[in-house]
Every structure is written in C-alpha cells, then in structure tokens.
C-alpha positions in Angstrom: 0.1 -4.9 64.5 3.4 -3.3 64.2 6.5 -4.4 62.0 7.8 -4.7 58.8 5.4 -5.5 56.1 5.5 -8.9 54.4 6.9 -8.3 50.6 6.0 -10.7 48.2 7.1 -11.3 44.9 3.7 -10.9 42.6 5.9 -12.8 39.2 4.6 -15.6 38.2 6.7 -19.0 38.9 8.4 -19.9 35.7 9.3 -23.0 34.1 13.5 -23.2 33.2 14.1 -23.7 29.3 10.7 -23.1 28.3 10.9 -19.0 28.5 13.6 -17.4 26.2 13.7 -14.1 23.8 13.3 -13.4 20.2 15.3 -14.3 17.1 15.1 -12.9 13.8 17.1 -15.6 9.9 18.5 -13.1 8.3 19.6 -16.1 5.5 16.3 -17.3 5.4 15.5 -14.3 3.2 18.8 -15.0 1.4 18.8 -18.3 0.3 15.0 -17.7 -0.6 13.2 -19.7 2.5 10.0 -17.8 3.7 10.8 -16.7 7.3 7.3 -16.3 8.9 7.2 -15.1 12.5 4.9 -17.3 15.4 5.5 -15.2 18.1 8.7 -14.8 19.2 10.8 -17.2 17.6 10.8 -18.5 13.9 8.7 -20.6 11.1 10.7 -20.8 8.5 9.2 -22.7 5.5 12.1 -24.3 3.5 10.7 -26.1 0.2 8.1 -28.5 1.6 10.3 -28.7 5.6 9.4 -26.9 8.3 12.2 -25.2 9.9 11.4 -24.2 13.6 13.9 -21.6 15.5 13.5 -20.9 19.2 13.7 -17.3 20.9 16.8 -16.6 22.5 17.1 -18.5 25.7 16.8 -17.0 29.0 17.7 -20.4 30.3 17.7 -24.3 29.2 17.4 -28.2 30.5 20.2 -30.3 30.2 19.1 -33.4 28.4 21.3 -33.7 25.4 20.0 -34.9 22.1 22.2 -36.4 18.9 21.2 -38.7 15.9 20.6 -38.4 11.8 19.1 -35.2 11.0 15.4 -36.1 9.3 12.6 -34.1 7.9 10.0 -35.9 10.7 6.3 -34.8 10.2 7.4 -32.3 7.9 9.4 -30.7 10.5 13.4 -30.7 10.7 14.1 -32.9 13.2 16.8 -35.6 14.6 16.3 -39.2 14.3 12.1 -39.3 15.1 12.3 -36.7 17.1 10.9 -33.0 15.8 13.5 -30.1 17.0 13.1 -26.3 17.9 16.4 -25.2 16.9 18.6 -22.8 19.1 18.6 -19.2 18.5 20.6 -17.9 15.6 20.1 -21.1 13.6 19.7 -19.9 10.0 19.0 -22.0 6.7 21.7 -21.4 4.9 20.8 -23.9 1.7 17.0 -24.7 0.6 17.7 -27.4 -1.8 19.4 -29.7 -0.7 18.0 -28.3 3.0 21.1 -27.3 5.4 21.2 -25.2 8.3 23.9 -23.6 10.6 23.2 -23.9 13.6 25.5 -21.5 16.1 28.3 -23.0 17.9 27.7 -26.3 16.3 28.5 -25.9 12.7 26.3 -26.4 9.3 24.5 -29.7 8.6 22.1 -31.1 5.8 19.4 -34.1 5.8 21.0 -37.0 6.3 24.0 -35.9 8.2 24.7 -37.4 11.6 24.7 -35.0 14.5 27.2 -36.5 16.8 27.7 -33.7 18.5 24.9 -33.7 21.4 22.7 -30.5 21.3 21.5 -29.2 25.0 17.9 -28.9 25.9 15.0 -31.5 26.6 11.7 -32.9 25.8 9.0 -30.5 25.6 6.6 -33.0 24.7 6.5 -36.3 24.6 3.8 -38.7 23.2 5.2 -42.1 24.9 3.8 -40.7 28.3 0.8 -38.6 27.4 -2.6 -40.0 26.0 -3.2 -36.6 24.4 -4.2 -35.8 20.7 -1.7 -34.3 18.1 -2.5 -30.7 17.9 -0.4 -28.0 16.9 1.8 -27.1 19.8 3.2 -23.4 21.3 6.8 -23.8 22.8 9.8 -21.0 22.7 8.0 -18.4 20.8 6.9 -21.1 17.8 3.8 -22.9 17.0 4.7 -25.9 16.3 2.6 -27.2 13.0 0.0 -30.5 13.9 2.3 -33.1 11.7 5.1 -32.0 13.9 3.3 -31.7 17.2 2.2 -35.6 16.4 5.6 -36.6 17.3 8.1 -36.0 20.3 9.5 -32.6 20.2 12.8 -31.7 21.9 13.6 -27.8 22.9 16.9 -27.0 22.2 19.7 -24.4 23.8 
C-alpha cells in the first residue's frame, strides 16, 4: 500500500474549563491564612473557611454565577453554592474573611456579588444520586462538607 501515512493525534480529548495551570496567594501568607497546595491550584484555610483557588485557566464555560457570598459547608461559596475561585484570587482579610478576586474587585461574607462570575457547574447534586465525597476539580481537592453541595468552577 502506497501513500501518505495516516497521522493521528495520540492527546487525549479534553474537557473545556475543567483543565487550567497553577496559581500561587501571595497574601494568604500576609494576612496570616495558611496557603496549603492540592495540586495545582490552592487550599487556603482562612480561620475555620475554606478558601478554594483554581489553577490558571487554559479555558472556561460560560454559565455565569452571582448571589450573597456565604461560607457553605465550610467552603466560601455564593448563595448555596460552593465556588473554586479564579486564579489570582487572594485573601486579603481573615477576620472578618474578604477576598479580591481579579478583575472583579474585593468582597467579604455577606456581600452581594452582583457582578456575574464566568464558569459553570462542576458538580451538581440535583442530578446525580452520588455520595458526598471529597471532590478533585482545577488543581484543588475539594474538602467532603464542600463536595456535599453544588460546586461551581469559576474563570
């Protein structure tokens, strides 16, 4: 048989939003929050909330996502949702908890988010019949209390 060869690509497919790049608080160490590294992305353990930081994205969904920022499992989160945080969101105050997250500006518990953050639902426990577990997404594990509720990946 005679021709050219058939090439094909060996890479595995890959899911958009759900693959991005590491991320490193620099304030976390500053305002005195424990940054802890979970692959890729950050843990960092403000006081008794769990503040989860994705790696930098390589891509994103589109869903948008908006409501009162809440501590929700012991994760920060919005409304009853539990959010990985962008890349380069830092905690910038441990008591009371506020972060900065980039673009967006710097919010505390409590504070309305009317701004819609970009990303989408990583899990969702509304559709699954699945047991709360902890959960790996964007270079994070995401803690069991958190991973019992809906978790939203953010861009």
């Amino acid at each position: 048989m005679t021709g050219t060869p058939l090439l094909v690509d060996p890479l595995p497919v890959r899911f958009a939003g759900l693959l991005v790049v590491s991320t490193a608080l620099m304030s976390a160490a500053a305002c005195g929050a424990e940054a802890v590294p979970a692959g890729d992305g950050r843990v960092v353990q403000a006081g008794d909330v769990t503040v989860l930081v994705s790696e930098r994205p390589d891509g994103g969904m589109d869903a948008l996502a908006g409501g009162r920022l809440e501590v929700v499992g012991g994760c920060l989160g919005l409304a009853t949702s539990v959010v990985v945080w962008p890349y380069g969101t830092d905690v910038v105050s441990e008591e009371p908890l506020q972060i900065d997250v980039p673009d967006l500006g710097t919010f505390g518990v409590g504070d309305e988010i009317e701004i819609e953050i970009g990303g989408g639902y990583v899990l969702e426990h509304s559709s699954e019949g699945m047991e709360p577990d902890s959960f790996a997404i964007a270079g994070v594990m995401v803690p069991p209390g958190c991973a019992e509720h809906d978790i939203f990946l953010s861009r």
